[in-house]
C-alpha atoms as a printed R data frame, in Angstrom:
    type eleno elety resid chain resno       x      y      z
1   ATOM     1    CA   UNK     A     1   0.000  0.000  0.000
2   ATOM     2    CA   UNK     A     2   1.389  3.564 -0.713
3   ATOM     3    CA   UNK     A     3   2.276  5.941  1.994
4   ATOM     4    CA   UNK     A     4  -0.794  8.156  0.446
5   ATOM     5    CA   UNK     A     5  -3.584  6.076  1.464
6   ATOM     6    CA   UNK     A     6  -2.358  5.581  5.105
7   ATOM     7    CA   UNK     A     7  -2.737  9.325  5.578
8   ATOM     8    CA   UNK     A     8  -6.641  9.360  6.117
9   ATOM     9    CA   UNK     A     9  -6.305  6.663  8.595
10  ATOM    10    CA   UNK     A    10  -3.576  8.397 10.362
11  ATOM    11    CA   UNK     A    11  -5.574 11.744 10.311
12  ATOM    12    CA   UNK     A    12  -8.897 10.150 11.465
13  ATOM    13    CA   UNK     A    13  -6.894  7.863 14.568
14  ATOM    14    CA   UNK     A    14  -5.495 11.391 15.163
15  ATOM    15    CA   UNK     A    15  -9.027 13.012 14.814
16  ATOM    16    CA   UNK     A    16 -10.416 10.348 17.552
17  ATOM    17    CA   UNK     A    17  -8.027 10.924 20.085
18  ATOM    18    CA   UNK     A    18  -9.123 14.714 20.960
19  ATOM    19    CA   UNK     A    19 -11.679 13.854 22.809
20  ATOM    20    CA   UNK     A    20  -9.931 11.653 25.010
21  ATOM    21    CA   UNK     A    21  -7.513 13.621 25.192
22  ATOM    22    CA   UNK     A    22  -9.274 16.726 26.522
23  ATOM    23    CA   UNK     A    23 -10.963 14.432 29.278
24  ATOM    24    CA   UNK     A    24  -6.837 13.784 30.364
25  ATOM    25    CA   UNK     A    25  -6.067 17.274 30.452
26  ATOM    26    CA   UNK     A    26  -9.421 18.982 32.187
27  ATOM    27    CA   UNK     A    27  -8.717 17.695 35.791
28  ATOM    28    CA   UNK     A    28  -6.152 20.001 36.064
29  ATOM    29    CA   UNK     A    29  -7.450 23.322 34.407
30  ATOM    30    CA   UNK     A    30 -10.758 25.019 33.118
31  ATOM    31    CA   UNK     A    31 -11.781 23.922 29.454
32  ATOM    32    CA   UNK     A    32 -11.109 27.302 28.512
33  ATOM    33    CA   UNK     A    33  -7.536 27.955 30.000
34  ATOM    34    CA   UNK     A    34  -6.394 24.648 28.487
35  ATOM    35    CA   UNK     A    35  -7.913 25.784 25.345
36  ATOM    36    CA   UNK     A    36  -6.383 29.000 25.138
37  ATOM    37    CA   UNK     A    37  -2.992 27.851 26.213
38  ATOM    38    CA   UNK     A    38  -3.669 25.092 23.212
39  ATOM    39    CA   UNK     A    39  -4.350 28.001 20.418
40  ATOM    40    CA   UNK     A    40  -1.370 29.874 21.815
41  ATOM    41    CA   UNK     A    41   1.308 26.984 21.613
42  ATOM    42    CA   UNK     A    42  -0.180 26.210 18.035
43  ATOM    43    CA   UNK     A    43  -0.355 29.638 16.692
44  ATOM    44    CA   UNK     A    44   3.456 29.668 17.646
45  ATOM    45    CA   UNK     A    45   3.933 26.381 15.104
46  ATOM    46    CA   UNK     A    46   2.148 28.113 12.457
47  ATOM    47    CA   UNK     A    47   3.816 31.081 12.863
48  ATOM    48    CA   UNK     A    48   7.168 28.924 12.352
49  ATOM    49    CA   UNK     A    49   5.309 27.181  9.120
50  ATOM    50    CA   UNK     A    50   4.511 30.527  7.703
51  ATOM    51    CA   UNK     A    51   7.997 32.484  8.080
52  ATOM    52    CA   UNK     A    52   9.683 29.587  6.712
53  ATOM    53    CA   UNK     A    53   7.658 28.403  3.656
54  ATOM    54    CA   UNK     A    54   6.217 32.227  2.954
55  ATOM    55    CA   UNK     A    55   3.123 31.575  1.913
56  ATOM    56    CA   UNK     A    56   0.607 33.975  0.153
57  ATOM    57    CA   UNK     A    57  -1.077 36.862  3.195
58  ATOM    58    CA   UNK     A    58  -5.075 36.669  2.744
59  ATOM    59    CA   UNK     A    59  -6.320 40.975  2.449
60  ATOM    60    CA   UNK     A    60  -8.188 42.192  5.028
61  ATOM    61    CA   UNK     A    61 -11.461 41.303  3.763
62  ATOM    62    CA   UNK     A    62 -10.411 37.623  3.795
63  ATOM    63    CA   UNK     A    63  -8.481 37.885  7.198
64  ATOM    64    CA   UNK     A    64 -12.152 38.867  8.460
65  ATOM    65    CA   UNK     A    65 -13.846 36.014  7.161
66  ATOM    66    CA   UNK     A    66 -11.242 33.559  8.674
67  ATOM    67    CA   UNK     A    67 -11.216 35.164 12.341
68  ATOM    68    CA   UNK     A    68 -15.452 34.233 11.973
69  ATOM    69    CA   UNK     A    69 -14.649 30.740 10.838
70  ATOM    70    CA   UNK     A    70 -11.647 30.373 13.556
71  ATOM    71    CA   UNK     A    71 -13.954 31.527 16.130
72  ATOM    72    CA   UNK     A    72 -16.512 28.980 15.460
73  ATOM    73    CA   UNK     A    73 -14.957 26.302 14.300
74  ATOM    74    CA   UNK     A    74 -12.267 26.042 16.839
75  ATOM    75    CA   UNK     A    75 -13.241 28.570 19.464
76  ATOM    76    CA   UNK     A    76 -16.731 28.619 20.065
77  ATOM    77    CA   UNK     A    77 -16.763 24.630 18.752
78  ATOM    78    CA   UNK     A    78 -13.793 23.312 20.751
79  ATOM    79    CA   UNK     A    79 -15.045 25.596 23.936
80  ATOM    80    CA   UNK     A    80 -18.376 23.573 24.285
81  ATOM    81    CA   UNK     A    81 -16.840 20.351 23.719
82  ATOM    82    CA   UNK     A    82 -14.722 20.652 26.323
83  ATOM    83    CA   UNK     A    83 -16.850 22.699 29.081
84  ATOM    84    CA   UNK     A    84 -19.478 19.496 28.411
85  ATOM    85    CA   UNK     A    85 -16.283 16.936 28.941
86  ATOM    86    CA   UNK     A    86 -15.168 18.986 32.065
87  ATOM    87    CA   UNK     A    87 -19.178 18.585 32.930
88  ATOM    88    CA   UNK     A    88 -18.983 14.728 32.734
89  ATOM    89    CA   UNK     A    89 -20.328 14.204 29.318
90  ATOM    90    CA   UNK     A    90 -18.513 10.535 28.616
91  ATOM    91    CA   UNK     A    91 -15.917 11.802 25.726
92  ATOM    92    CA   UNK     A    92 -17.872  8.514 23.346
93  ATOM    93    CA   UNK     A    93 -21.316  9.861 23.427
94  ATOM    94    CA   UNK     A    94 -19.199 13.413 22.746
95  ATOM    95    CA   UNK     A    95 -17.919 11.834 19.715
96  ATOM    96    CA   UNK     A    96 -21.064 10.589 18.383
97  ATOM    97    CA   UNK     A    97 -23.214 13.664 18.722
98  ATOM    98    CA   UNK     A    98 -20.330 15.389 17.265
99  ATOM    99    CA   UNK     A    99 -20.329 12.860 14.455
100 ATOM   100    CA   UNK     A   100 -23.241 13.971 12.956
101 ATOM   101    CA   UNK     A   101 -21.760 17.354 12.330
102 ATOM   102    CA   UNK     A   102 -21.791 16.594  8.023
103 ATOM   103    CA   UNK     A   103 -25.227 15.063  8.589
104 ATOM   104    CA   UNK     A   104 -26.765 18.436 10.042
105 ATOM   105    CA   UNK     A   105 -24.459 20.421  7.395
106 ATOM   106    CA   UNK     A   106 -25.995 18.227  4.412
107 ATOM   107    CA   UNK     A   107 -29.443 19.209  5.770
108 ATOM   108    CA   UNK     A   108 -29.190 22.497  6.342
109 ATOM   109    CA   UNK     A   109 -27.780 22.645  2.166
110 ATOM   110    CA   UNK     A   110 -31.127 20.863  1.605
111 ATOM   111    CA   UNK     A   111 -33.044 23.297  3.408
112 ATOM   112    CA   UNK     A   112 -31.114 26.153  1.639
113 ATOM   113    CA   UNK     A   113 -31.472 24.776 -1.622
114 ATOM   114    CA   UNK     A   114 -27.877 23.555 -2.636
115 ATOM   115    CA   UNK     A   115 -28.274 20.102 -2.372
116 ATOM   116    CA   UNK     A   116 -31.296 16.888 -3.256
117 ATOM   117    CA   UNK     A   117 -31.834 14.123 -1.236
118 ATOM   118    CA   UNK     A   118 -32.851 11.022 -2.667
119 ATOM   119    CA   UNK     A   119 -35.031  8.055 -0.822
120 ATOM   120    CA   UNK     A   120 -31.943  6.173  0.762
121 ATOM   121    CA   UNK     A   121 -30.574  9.294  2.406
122 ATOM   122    CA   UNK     A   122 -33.324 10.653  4.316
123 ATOM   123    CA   UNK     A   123 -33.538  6.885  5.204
124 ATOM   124    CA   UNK     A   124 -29.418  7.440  6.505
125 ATOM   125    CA   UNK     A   125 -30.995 10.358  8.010
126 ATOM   126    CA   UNK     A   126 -33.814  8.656 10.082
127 ATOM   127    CA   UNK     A   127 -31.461  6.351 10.905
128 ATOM   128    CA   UNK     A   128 -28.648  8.533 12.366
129 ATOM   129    CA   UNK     A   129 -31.219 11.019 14.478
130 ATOM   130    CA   UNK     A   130 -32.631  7.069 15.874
131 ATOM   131    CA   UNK     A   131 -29.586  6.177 16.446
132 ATOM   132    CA   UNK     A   132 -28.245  9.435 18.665
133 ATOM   133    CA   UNK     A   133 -31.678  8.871 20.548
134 ATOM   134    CA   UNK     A   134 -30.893  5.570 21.318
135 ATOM   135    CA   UNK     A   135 -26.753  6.766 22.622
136 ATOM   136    CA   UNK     A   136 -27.958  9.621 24.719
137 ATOM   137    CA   UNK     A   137 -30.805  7.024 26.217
138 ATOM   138    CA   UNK     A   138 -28.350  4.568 26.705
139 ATOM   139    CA   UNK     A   139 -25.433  6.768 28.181
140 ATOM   140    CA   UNK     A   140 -26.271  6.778 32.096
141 ATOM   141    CA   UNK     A   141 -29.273  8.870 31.690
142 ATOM   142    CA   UNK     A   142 -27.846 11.864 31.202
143 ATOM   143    CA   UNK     A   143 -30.146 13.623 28.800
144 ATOM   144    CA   UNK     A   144 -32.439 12.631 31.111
145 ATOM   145    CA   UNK     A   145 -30.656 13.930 34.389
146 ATOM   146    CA   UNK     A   146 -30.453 17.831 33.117
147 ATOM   147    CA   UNK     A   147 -26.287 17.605 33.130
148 ATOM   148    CA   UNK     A   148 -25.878 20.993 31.374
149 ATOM   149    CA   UNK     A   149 -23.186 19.479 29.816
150 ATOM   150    CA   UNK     A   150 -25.443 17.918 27.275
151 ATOM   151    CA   UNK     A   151 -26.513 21.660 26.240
152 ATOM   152    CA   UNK     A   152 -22.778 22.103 25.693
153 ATOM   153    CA   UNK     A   153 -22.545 19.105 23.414
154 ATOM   154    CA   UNK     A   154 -25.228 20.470 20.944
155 ATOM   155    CA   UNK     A   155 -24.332 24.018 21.232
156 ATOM   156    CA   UNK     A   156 -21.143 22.673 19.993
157 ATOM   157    CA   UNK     A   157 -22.706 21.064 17.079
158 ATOM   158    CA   UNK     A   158 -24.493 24.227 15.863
159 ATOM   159    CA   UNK     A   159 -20.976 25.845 16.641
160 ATOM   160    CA   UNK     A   160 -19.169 23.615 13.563
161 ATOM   161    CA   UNK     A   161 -22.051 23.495 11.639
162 ATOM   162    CA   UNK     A   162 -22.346 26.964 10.703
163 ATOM   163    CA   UNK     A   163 -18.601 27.132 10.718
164 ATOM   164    CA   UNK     A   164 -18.322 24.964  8.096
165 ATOM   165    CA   UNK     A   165 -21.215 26.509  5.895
166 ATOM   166    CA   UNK     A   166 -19.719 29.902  6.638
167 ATOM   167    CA   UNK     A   167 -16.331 28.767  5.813
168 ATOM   168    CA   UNK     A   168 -17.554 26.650  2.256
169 ATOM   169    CA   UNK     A   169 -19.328 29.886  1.513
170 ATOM   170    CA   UNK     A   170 -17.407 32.688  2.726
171 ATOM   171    CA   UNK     A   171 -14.282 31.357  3.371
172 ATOM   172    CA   UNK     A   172 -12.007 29.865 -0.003
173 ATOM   173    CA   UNK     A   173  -9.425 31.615 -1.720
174 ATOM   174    CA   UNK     A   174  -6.998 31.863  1.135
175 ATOM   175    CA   UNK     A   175  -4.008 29.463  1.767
176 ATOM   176    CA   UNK     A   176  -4.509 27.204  3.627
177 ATOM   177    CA   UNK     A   177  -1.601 27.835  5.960
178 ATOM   178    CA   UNK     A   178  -2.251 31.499  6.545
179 ATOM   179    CA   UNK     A   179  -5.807 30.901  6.605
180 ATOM   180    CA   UNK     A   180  -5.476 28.332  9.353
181 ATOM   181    CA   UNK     A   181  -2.990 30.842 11.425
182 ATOM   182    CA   UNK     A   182  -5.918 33.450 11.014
183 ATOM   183    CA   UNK     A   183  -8.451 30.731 12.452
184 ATOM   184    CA   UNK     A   184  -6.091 30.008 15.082
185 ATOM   185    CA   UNK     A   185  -5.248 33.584 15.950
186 ATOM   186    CA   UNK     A   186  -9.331 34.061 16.149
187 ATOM   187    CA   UNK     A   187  -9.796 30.840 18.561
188 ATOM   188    CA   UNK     A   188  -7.037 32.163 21.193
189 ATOM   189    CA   UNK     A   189  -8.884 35.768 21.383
190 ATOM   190    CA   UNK     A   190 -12.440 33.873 21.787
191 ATOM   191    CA   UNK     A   191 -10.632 31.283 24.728
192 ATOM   192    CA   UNK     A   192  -8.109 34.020 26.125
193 ATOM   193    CA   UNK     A   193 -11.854 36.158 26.676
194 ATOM   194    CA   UNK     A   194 -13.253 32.959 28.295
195 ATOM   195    CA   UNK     A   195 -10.912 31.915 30.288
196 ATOM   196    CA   UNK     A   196 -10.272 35.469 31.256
197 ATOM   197    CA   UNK     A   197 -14.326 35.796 32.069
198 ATOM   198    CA   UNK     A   198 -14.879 32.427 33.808
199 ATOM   199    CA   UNK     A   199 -11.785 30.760 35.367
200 ATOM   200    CA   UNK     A   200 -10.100 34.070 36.092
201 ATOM   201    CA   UNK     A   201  -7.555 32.839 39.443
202 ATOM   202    CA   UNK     A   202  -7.645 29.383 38.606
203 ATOM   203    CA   UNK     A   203  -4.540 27.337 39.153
204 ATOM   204    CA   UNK     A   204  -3.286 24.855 36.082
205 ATOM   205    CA   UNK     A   205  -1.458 21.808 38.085
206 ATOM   206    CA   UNK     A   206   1.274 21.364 35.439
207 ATOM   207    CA   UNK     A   207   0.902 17.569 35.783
208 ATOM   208    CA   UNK     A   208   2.787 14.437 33.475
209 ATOM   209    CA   UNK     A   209  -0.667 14.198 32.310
210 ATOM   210    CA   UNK     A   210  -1.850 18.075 31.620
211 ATOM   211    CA   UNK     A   211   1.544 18.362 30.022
212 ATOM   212    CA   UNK     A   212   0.779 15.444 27.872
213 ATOM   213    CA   UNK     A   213  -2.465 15.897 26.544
214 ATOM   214    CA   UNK     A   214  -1.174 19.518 25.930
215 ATOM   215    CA   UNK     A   215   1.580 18.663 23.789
216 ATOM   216    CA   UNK     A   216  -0.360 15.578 22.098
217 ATOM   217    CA   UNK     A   217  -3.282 18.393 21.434
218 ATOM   218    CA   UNK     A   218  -1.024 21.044 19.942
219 ATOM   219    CA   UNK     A   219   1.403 18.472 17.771
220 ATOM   220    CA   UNK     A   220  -0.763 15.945 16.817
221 ATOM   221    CA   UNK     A   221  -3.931 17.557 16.579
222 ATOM   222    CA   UNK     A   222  -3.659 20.518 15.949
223 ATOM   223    CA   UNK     A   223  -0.625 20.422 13.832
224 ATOM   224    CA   UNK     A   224   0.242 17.096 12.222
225 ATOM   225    CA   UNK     A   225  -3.386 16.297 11.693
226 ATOM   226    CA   UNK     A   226  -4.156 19.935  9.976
227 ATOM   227    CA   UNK     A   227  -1.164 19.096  7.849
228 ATOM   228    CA   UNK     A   228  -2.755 15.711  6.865
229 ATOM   229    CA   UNK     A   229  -5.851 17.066  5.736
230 ATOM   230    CA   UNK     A   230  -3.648 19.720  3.523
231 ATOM   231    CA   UNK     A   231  -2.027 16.815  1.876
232 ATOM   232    CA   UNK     A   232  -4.990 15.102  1.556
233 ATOM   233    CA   UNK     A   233  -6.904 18.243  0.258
234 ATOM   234    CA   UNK     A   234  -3.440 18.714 -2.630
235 ATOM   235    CA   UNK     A   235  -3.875 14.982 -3.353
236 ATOM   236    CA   UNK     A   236  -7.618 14.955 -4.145
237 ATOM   237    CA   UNK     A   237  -8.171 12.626 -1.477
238 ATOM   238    CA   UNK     A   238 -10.512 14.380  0.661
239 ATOM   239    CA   UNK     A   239 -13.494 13.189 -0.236
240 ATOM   240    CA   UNK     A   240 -12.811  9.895  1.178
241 ATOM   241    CA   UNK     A   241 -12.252 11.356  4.365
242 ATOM   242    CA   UNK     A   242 -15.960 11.206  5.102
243 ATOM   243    CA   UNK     A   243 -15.801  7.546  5.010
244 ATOM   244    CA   UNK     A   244 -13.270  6.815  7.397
245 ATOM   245    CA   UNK     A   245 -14.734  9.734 10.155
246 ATOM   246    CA   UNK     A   246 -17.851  7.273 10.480
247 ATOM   247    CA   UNK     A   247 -15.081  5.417 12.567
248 ATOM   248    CA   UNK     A   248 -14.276  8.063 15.010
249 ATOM   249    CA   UNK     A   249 -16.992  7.292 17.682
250 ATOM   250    CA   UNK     A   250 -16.291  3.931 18.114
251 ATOM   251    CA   UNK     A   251 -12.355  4.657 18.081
252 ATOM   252    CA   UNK     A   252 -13.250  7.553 20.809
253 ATOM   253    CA   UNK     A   253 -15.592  4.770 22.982
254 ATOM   254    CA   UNK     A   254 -12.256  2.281 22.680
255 ATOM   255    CA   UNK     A   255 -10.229  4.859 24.261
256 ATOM   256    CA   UNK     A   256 -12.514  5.893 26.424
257 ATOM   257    CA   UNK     A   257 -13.159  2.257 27.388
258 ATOM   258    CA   UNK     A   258  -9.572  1.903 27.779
259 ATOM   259    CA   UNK     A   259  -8.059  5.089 29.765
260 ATOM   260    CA   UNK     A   260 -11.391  5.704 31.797
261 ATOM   261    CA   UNK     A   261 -12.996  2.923 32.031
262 ATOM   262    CA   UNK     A   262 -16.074  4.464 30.364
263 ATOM   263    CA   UNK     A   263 -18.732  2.121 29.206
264 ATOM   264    CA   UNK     A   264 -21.887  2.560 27.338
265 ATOM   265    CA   UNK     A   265 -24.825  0.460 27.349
266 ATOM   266    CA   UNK     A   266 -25.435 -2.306 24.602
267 ATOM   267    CA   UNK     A   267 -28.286 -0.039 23.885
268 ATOM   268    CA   UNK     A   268 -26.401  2.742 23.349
269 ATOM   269    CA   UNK     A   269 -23.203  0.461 21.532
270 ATOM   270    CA   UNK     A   270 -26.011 -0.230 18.976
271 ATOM   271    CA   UNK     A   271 -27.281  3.308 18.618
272 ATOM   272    CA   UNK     A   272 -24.056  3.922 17.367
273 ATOM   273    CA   UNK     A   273 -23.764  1.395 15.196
274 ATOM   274    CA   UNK     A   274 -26.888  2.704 13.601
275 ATOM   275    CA   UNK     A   275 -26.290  6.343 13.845
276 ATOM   276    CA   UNK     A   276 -22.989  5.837 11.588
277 ATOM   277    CA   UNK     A   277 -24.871  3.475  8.824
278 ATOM   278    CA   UNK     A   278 -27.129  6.467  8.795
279 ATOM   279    CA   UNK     A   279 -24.145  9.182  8.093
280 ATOM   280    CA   UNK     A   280 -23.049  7.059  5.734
281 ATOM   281    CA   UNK     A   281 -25.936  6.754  3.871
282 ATOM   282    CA   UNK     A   282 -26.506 10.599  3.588
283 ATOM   283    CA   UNK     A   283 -23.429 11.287  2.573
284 ATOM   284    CA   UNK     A   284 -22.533  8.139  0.565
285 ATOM   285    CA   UNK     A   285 -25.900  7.963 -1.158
286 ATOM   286    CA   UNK     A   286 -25.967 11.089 -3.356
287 ATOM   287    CA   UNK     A   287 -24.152 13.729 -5.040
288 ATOM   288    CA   UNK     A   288 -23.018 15.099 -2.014
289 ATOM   289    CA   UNK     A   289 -19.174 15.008 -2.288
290 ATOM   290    CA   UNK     A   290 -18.712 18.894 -1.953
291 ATOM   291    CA   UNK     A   291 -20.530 18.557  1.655
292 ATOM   292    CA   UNK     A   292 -17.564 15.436  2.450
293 ATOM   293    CA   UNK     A   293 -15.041 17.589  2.226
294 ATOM   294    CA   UNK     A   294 -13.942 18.678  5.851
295 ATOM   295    CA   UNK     A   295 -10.345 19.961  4.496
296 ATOM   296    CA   UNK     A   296 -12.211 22.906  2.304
297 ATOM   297    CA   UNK     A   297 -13.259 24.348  5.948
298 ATOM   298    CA   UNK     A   298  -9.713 23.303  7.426
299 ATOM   299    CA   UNK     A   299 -11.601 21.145  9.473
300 ATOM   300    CA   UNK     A   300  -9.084 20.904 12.343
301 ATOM   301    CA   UNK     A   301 -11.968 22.631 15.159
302 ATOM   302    CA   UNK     A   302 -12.843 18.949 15.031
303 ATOM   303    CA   UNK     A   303 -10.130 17.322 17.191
């Protein structure tokens, strides 16, 4: 096999392991200060990218357009995801809900006009909103138990779906390193103001661990696996990607199993299950490759 077609398994094992690893990091900071020491570290690595391999500057217009993107898809995103970890969401059910973030984006393209459906895709789509239901019923009750968290976990969702439609809209024409600096640059204003506003005297205990899933989130995530989906996006291999992301809940529930000992229900192992067969039938059953395409919003608020 060539060293091309391990890259979208490489980015999507990358892809699973943010949520795990912002459950490592959170016991010892806010969501918000780890997140905005994150941005920081990684807007440093970009900064490196960009003075060495001088890349075209985006004009102020565009710059504009990618701070709204950035603070969406990595700020505003990112910042519920891990507030509703820190909460006690279980980082699997996390990943599933998230998971449906190019169902809800092929929708809303319905509703707008951009896209048909045909018969087996609003099947996929009963099947995936049947499947969540059965997850969150499954997943100790905590839909059902008003954990905020769960609020945090769909305000999320909304946050990277309208990040990515702003972005596919609004947001091409830049490169894609300068564009993701500008993102980045935008996230660490919207978490420096959070953390600023809500953990304000908070101590980070500068752990093995905290250190850890710090570096891991700034190299690996957002880093290596931004530079995957690049490649990926130069290659003509991003539509695939959509394939292989069905696999990130049940990589996330593994390593969740594994590190944390989390464990869903067989109920909610099967609503899993189902809620994947029903992404991939959206997005696999129709002319929909232009909505598969997380590099074209530099997808990397995902992990």
């Amino acid at each position: 096999m060539r060293a091309n077609q391990w890259i979208p398994w490489v980015f999507v094992l990358l892809w699973s392991t943010g949520f795990t690893g912002a459950k490592l990091g959170l016991p010892y900071c806010g969501p918000f200060t780890f997140l905005a020491i994150r941005m920081a570290l990684t807007l440093l690595c970009f900064a490196g990218l960009v003075a060495a391999l001088r890349p075209s500057w985006p004009t102020a217009p565009q710059m504009r357009r990618q701070w709204v993107s950035g603070g969406l898809l990595h700020g505003g995103y990112l910042g519920c995801l891990f507030a509703a970890i820190k909460l006690g969401v279980p980082a699997g059910l996390a990943a599933l809900v998230m998971g449906l973030q190019p169902l809800l984006t092929a929708v809303l393209s319905w509703w707008l006009g951009e896209q048909r459906f045909r018969a087996v895709q609003w099947l996929g789509l009963a099947l995936g909103l049947a499947g969540t239901a059965l997850v969150i019923a499954g997943s100790k009750g905590l839909a059902l138990s008003g954990n905020p968290g769960i609020a945090f976990v769909a305000a999320g969702l909304l946050m990277i779906t309208f990040g990515t439609l702003y972005q596919k809209r609004r947001g091409q024409g830049v490169h894609p390193l300068t564009g993701t600096f500008h993102q980045y640059l935008s996230a660490f204003c919207v978490t420096g103001l959070l953390a600023l506003s809500f953990e304000r005297g908070d101590k980070v205990v500068w752990s093995g661990e905290f250190i850890f899933a710090l570096g891991w989130s700034v190299l690996m995530l957002s880093v290596l696996a931004v530079l995957l989906l690049m490649r990926m996006l130069r290659d003509g291999d991003v539509s695939r990607v959509a394939a292989y992301l069905y696999l990130v809940p049940g990589l996330t529930a593994l390593q969740a199993w594994w590190l944390f000992g989390e464990r869903l229900s067989a109920l909610a192992l099967g609503g899993m299950v189902m809620a994947a067969a029903g992404v991939a039938l959206v997005l696999r059953g129709g002319n929909s490759s232009s909505l598969n395409r997380p590099g074209r919003q530099t997808g990397a608020g995902k992990g």
